[in-house]
MIDREN-580433 format. One record per residue (C-alpha): residue number from 1; residue in one letter; chain; x, y, z. Coordinates in pm, whole numbers, plus 50000, padded with zeros to 5 digits. Example, Ala and Ser with C-alpha at 12.3 -4.5 7.8 and 13.67 -1.06 7.14 Angstrom:
node n->1 | res->A | chain->A | x->51230 | y->49550 | z->50780
node n->2 | res->S | chain->A | x->51367 | y->49894 | z->50714
REM end
This chain:
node n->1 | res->X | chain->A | x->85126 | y->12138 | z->40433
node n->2 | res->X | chain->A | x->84805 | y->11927 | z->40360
node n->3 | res->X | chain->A | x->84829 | y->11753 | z->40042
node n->4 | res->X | chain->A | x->84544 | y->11559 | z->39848
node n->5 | res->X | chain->A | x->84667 | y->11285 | z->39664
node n->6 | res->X | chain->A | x->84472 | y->11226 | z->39362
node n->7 | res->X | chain->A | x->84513 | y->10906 | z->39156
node n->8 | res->X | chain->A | x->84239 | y->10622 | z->38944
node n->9 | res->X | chain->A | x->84062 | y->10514 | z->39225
node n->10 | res->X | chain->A | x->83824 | y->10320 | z->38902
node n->11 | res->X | chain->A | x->84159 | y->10131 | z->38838
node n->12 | res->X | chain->A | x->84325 | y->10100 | z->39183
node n->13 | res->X | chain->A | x->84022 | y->09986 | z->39387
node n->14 | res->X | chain->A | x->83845 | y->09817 | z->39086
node n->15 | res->X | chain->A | x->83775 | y->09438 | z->39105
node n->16 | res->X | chain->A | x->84137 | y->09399 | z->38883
node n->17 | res->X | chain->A | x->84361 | y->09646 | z->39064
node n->18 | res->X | chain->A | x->84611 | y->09781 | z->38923
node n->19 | res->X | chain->A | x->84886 | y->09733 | z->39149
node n->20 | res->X | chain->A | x->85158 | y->09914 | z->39006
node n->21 | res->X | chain->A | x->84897 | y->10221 | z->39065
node n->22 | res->X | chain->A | x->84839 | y->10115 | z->39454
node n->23 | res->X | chain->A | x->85259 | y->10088 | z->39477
node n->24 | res->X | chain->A | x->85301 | y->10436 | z->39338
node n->25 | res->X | chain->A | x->85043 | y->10580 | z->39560
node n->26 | res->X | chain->A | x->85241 | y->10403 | z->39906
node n->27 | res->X | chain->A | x->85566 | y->10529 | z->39807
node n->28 | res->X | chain->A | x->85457 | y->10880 | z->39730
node n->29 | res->X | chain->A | x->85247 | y->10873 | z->40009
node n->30 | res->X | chain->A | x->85553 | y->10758 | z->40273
node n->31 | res->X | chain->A | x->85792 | y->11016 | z->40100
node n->32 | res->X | chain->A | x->85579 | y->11267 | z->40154
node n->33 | res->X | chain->A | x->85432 | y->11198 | z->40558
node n->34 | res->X | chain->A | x->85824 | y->11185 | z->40576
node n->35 | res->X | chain->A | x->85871 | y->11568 | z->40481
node n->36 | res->X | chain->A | x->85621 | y->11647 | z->40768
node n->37 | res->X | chain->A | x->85323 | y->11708 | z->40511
node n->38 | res->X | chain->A | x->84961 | y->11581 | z->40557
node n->39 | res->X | chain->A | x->84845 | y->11369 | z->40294
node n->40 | res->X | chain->A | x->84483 | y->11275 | z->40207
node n->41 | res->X | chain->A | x->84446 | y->10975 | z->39931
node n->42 | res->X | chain->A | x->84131 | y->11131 | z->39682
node n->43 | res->X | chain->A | x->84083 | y->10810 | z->39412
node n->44 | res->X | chain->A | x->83936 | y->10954 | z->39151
node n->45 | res->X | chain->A | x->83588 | y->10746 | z->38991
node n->46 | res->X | chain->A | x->83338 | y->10807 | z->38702
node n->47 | res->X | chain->A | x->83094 | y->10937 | z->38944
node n->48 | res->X | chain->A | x->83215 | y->11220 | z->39015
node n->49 | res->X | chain->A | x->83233 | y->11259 | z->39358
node n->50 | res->X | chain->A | x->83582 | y->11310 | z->39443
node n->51 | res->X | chain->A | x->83562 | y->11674 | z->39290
node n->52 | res->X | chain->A | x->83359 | y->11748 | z->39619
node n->53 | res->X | chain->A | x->83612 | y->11516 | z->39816
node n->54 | res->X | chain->A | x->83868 | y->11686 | z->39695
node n->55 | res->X | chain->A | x->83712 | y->12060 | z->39767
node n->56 | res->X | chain->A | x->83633 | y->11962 | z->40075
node n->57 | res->X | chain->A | x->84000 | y->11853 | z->40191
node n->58 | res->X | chain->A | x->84102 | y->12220 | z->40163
node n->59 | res->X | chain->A | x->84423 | y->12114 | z->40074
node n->60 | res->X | chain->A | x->84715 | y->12357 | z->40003
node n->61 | res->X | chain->A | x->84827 | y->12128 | z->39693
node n->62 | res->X | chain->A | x->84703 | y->11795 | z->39475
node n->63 | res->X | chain->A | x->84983 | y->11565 | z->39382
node n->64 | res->X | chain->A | x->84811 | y->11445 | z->39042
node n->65 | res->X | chain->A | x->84900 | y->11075 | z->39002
node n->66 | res->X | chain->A | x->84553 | y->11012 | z->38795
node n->67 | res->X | chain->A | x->84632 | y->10948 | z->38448
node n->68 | res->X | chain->A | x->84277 | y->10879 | z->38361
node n->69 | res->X | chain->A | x->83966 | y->10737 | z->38482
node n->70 | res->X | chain->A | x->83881 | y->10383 | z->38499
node n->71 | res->X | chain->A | x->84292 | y->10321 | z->38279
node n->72 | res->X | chain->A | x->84072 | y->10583 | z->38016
node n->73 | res->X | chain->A | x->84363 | y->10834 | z->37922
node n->74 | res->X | chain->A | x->84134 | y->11056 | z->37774
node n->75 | res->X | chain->A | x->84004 | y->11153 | z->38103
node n->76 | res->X | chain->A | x->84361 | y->11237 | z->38237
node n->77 | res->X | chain->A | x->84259 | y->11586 | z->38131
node n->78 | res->X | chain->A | x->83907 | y->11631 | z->38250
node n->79 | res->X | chain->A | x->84063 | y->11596 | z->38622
node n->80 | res->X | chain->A | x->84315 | y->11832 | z->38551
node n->81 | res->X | chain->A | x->84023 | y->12077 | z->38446
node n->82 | res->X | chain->A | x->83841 | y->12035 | z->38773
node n->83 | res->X | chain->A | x->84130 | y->12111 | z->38984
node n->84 | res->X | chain->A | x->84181 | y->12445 | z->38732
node n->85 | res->X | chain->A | x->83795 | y->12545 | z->38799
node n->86 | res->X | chain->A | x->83872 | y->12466 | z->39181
node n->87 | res->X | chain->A | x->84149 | y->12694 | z->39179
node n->88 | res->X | chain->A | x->84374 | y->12425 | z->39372
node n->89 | res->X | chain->A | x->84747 | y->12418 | z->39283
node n->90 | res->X | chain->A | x->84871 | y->12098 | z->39172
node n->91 | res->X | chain->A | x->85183 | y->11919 | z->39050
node n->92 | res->X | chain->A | x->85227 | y->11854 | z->38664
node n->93 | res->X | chain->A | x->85142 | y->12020 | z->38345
node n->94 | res->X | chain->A | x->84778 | y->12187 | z->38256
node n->95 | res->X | chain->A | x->84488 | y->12024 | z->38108
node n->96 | res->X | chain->A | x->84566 | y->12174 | z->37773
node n->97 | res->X | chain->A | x->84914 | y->12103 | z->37786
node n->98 | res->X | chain->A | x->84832 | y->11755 | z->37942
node n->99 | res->X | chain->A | x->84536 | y->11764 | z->37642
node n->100 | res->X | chain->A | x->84762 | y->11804 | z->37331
node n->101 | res->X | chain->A | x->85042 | y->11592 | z->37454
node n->102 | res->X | chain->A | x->84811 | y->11282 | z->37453
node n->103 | res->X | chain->A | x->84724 | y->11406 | z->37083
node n->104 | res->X | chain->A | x->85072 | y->11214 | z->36898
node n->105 | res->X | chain->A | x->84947 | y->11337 | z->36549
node n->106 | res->X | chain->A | x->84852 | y->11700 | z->36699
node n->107 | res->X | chain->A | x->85239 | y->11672 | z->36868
node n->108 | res->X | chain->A | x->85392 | y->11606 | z->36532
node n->109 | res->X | chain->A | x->85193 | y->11827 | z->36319
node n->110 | res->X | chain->A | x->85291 | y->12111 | z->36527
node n->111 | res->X | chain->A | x->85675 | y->12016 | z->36529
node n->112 | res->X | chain->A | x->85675 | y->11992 | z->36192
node n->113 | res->X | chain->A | x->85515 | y->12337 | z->36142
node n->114 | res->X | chain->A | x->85813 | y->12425 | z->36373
node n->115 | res->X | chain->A | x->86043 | y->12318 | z->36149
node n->116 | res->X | chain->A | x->86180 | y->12028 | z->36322
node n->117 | res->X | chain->A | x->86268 | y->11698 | z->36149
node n->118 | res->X | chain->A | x->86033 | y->11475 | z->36227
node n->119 | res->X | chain->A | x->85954 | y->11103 | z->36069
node n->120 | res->X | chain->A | x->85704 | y->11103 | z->35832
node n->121 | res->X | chain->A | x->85362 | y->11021 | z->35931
node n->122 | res->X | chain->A | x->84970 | y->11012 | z->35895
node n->123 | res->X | chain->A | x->84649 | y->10969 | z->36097
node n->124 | res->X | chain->A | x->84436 | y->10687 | z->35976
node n->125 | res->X | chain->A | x->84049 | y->10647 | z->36097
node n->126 | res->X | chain->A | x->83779 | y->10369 | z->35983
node n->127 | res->X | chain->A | x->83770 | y->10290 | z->35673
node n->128 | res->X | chain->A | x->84047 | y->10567 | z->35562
node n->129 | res->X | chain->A | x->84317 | y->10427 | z->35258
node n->130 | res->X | chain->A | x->84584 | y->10314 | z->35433
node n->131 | res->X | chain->A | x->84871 | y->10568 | z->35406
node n->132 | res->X | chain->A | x->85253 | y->10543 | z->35294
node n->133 | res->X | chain->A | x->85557 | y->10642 | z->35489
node n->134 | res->X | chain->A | x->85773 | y->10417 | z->35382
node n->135 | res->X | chain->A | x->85946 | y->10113 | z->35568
node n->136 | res->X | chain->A | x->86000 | y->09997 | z->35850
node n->137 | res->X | chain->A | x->85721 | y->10196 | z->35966
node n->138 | res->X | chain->A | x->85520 | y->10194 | z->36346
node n->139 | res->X | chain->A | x->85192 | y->10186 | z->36424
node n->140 | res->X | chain->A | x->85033 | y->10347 | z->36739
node n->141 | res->X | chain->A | x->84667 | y->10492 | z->36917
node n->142 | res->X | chain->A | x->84706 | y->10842 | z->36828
node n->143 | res->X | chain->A | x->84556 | y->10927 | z->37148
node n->144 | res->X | chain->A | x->84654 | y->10722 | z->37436
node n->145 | res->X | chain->A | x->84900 | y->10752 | z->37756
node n->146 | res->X | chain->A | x->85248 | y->10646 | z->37744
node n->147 | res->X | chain->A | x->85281 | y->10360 | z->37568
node n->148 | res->X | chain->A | x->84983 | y->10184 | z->37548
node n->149 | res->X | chain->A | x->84904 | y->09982 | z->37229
node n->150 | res->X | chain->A | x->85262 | y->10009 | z->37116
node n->151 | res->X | chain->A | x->85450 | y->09626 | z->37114
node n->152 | res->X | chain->A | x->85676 | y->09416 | z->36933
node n->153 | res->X | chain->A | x->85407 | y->09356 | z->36634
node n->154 | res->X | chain->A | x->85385 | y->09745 | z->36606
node n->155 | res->X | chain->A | x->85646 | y->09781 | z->36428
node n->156 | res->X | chain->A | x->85593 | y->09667 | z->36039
node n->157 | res->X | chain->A | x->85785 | y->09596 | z->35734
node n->158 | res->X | chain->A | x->85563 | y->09514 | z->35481
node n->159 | res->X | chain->A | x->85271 | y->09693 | z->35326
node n->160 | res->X | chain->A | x->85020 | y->09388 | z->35422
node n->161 | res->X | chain->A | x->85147 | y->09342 | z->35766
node n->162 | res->X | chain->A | x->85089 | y->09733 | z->35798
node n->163 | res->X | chain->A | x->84740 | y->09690 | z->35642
node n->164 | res->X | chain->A | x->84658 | y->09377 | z->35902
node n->165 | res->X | chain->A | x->84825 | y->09595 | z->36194
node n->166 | res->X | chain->A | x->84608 | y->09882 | z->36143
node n->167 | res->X | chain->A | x->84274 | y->09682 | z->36100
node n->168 | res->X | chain->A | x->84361 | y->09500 | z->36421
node n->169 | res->X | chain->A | x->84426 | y->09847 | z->36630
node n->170 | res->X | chain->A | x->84062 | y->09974 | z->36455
node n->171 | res->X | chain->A | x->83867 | y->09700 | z->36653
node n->172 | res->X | chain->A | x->84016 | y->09880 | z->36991
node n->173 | res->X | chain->A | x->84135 | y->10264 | z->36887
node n->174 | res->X | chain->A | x->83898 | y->10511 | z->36624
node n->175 | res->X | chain->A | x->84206 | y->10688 | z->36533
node n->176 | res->X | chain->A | x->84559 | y->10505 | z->36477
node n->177 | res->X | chain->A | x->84898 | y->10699 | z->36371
node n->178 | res->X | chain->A | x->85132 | y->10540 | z->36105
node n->179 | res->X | chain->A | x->85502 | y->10692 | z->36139
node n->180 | res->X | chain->A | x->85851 | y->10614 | z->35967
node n->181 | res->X | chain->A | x->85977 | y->10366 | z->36221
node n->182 | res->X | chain->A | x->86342 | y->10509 | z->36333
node n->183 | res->X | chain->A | x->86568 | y->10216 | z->36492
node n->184 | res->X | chain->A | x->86744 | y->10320 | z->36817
node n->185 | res->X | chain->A | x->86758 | y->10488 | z->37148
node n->186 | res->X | chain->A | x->86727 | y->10807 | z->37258
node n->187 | res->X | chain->A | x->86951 | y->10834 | z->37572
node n->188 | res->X | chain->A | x->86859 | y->11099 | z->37844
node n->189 | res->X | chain->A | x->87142 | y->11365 | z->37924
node n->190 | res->X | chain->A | x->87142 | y->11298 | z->38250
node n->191 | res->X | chain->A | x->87536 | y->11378 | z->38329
node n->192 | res->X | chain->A | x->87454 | y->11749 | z->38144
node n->193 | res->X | chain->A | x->87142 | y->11851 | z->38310
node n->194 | res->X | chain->A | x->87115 | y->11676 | z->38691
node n->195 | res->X | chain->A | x->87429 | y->11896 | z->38769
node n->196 | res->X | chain->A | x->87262 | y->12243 | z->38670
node n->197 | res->X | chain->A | x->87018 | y->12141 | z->38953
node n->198 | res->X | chain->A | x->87291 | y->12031 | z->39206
node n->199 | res->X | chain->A | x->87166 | y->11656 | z->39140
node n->200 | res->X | chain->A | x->87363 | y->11303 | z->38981
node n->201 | res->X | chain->A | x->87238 | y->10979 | z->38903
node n->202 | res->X | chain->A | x->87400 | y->10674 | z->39043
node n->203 | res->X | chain->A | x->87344 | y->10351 | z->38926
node n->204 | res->X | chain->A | x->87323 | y->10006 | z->39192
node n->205 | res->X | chain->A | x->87348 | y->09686 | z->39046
node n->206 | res->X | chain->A | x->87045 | y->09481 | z->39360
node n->207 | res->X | chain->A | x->86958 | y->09144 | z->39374
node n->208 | res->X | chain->A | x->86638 | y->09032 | z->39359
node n->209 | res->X | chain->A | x->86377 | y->08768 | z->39394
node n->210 | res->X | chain->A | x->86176 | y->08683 | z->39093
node n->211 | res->X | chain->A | x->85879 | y->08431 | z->39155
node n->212 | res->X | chain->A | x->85826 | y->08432 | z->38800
node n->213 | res->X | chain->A | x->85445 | y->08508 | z->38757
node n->214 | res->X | chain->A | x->85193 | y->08715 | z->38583
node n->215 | res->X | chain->A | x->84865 | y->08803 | z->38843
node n->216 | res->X | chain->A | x->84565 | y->08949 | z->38805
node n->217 | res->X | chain->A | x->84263 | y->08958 | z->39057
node n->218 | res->X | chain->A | x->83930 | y->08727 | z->39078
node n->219 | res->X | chain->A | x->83682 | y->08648 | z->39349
node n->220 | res->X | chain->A | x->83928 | y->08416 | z->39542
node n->221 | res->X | chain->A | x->84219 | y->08674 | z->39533
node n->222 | res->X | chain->A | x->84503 | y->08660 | z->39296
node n->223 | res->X | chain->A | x->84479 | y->08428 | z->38975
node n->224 | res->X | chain->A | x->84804 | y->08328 | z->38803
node n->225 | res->X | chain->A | x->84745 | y->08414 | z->38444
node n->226 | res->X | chain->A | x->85098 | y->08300 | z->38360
node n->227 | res->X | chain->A | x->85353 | y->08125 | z->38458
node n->228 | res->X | chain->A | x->85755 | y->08190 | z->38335
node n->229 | res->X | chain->A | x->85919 | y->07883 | z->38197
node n->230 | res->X | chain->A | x->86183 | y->07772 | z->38394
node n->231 | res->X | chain->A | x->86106 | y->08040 | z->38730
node n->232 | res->X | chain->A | x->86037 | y->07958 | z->39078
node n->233 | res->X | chain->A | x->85702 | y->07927 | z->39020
node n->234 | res->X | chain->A | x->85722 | y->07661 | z->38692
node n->235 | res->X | chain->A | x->85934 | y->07453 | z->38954
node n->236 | res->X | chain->A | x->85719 | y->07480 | z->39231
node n->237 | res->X | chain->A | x->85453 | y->07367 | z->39034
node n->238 | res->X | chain->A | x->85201 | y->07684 | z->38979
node n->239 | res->X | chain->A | x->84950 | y->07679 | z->38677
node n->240 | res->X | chain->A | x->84819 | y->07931 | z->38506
node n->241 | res->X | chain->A | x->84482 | y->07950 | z->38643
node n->242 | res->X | chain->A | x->84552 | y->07865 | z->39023
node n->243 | res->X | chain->A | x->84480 | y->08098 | z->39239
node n->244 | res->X | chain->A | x->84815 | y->08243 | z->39463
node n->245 | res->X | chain->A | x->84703 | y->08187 | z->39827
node n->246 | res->X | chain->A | x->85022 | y->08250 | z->39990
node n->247 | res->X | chain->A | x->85397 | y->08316 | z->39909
node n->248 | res->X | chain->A | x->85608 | y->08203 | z->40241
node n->249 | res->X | chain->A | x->85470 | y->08400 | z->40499
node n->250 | res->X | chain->A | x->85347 | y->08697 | z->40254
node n->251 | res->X | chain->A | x->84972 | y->08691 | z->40138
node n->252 | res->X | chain->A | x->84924 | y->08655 | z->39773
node n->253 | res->X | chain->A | x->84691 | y->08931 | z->39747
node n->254 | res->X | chain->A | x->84915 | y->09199 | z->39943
node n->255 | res->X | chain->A | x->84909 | y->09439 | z->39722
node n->256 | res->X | chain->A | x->85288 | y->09479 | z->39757
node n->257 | res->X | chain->A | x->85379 | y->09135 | z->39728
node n->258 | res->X | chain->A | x->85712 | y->09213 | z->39498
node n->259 | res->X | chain->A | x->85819 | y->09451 | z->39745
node n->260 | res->X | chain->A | x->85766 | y->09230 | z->40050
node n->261 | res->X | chain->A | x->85924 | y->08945 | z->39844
node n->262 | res->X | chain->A | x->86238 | y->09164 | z->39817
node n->263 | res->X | chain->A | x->86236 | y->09261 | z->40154
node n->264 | res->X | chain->A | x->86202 | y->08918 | z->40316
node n->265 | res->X | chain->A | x->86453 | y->08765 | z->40119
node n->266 | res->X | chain->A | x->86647 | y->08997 | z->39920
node n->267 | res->X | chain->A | x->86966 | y->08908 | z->40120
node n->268 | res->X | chain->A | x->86926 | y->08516 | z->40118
node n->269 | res->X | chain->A | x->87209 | y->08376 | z->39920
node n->270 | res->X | chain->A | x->86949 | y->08118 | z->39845
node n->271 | res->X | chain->A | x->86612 | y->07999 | z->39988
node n->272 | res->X | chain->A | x->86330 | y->07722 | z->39940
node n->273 | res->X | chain->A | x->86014 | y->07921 | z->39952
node n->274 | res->X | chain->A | x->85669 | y->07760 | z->39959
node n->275 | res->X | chain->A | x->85385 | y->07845 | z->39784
node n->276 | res->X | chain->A | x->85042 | y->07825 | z->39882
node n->277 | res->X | chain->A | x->84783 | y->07768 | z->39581
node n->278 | res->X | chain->A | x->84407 | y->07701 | z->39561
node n->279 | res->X | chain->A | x->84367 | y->07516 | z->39271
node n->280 | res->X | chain->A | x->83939 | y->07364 | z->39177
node n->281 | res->X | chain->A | x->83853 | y->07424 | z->39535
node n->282 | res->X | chain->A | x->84150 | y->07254 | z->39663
node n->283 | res->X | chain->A | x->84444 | y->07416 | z->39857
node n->284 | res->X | chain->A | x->84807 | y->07271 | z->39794
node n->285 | res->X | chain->A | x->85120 | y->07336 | z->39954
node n->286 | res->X | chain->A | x->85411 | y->07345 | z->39682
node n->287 | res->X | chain->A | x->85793 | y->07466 | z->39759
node n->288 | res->X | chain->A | x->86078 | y->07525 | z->39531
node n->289 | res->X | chain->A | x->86430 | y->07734 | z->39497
node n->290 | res->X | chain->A | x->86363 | y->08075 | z->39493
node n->291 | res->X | chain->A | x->86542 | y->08229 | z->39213
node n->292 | res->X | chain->A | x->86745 | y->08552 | z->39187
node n->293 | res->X | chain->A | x->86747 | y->08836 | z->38951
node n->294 | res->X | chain->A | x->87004 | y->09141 | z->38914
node n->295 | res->X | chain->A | x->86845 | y->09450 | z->38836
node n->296 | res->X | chain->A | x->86992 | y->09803 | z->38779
node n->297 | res->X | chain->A | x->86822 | y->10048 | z->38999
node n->298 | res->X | chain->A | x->86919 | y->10392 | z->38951
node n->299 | res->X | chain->A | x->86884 | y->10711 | z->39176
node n->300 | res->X | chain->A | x->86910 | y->11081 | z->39170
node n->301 | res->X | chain->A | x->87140 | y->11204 | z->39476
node n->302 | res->X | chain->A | x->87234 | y->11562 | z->39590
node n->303 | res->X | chain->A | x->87588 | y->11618 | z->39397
node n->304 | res->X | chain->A | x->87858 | y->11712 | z->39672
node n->305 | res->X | chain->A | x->88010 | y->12081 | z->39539
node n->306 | res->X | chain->A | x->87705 | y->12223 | z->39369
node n->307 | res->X | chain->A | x->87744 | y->12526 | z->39270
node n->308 | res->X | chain->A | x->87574 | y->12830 | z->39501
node n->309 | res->X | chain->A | x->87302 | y->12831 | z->39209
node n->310 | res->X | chain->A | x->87222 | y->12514 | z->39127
node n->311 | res->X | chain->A | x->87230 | y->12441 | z->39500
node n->312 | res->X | chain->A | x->86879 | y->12720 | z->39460
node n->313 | res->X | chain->A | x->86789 | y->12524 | z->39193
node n->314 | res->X | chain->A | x->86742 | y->12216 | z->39384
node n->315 | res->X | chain->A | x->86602 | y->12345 | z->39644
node n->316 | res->X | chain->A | x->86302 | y->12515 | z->39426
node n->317 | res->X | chain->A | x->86306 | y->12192 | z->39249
node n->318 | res->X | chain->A | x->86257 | y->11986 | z->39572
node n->319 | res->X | chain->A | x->86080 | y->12220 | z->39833
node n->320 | res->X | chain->A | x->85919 | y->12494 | z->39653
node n->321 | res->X | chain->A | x->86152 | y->12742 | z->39753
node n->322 | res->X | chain->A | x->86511 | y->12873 | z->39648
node n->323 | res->X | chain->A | x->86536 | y->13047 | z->40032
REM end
């Protein structure tokens, strides 16, 4: 099968990539070539023409990993639409699905029509009163992906530090939703539904390496734009503002440079690492201990003695097919 693999080429390939974009794209990429499929990378810009790109790779599917244009969530819809007038198949939900999800307010309006309890809430614009729903209460962009603009600060106790909130979101966002803030998670029911689809999640406790650093891209490469008190890098010596030249024998701008990190020395028990750094002109050679994190990394597996069914469930799930 020849698959075009659509993602925000504006973000990715920008002059600040987004790395986390570039990562997804690999893996999805590798786990796909692995099934035997043929997989052309479309990144999708504001001009335009990957719609032709795209035509042109007479694909049999897109896998849609664009979630806007240029980190613009608005846009996540507008690609969707193109592939609809195309009449390509793709993966995910339909631009006026993918349209009124992005819409919180619209979201909640509708549930409530439905009947369901929701918290209470309002949409505040410019220069709109601001509204009550009582306290603790949550501020967020009405329209935006995932969750962008929502932080610590969002959530508010006070009707001044709601009013200061709001006025602060207005300088980014046109349109802001105010909610009933409800404390707590909401746990998935993963041990109820993965079975029905011959699927379970396991759970591995790995150990990683953590250079302690915040990155982001400039002329030179990668720029430190924070440092972690007391990490790897805070021994070693790295400023906010160097630029990362080299982490042992991995580039600093590979734009895996976690993953390679993890893979180089994952298994050390410990390890001096040194750290390459160009800092007003001048390169520097700095070492230090490389520290360890554990992190919980969880997995969906095949679940041995499926039932018949949900074996057909997994398999139109996973291939397309229930055959």
């Amino acid at each position: 099968m020849k698959i075009a693999l659509l993602f925000d080429g504006a973000s990715a390939l920008g002059k600040s990539p987004d790395l986390a974009i570039l990562e997804t794209v690999e893996a999805v990429e590798a786990v796909l070539a692995a099934e035997g499929n043929k997989v052309v990378r479309v990144p999708v810009n504001t001009d335009g023409r990957w719609i032709e790109r795209t035509r042109r790779t007479k694909c049999d599917v897109a896998f849609n990993l664009c979630e806007g244009i240029d980190g613009v969530a608005e846009l996540e819809p507008t690609v969707i639409s193109a592939l609809e007038v195309l009449g390509i198949p793709f993966t995910g939900s339909s631009s006026w699905t993918t349209s009124l999800c992005l819409r919180k307010h619209v979201v909640n309006a509708i549930l409530d029509r439905c009947r369901l309890p929701i918290p209470r809430f309002a949409i505040v614009r410019r220069g709109d009163p601001i509204p009550a729903v009582g306290f603790p209460a949550i501020c967020k962009p009405a329209a935006e992906d995932a969750s962008v603009g929502v932080e610590q600060r969002s959530v508010v106790r006070t009707a001044r530090a709601l009013a200061e909130r709001v006025n602060s979101m207005h300088e980014r966002w046109d349109e802001v939703i105010v909610q009933r803030y409800i404390d707590g998670r909401e746990p998935y029911p993963w041990p109820s539904v993965l079975p029905l689809a011959g699927l379970q999640l396991l759970s591995d406790s790995v150990r990683i390496p953590v250079l302690g650093v915040t990155m982001g891209q400039d002329d030179n490469g990668m720029r430190v734009t924070a440092v972690e008190p007391g990490s790897t890098a805070e021994q070693a010596g790295v400023q906010a503002g160097d630029d990362l030249v080299r982490v042992g024998d991995i580039p600093g701008d590979a734009p895996s440079l976690a993953q390679q990190l993890r893979a180089r020395y994952g298994d050390a028990k410990s390890a001096m690492i040194p750290i390459t750094i160009l800092r007003g002109g001048k390169q520097s050679s700095l070492v230090a201990p490389l520290h360890f994190a554990w992190h919980v990394q969880t997995r969906i597996v095949p679940l041995p003695g499926a039932t018949a069914k949900a074996v057909r469930v997994r398999s139109g799930i996973l291939h397309g097919t229930t055959g």
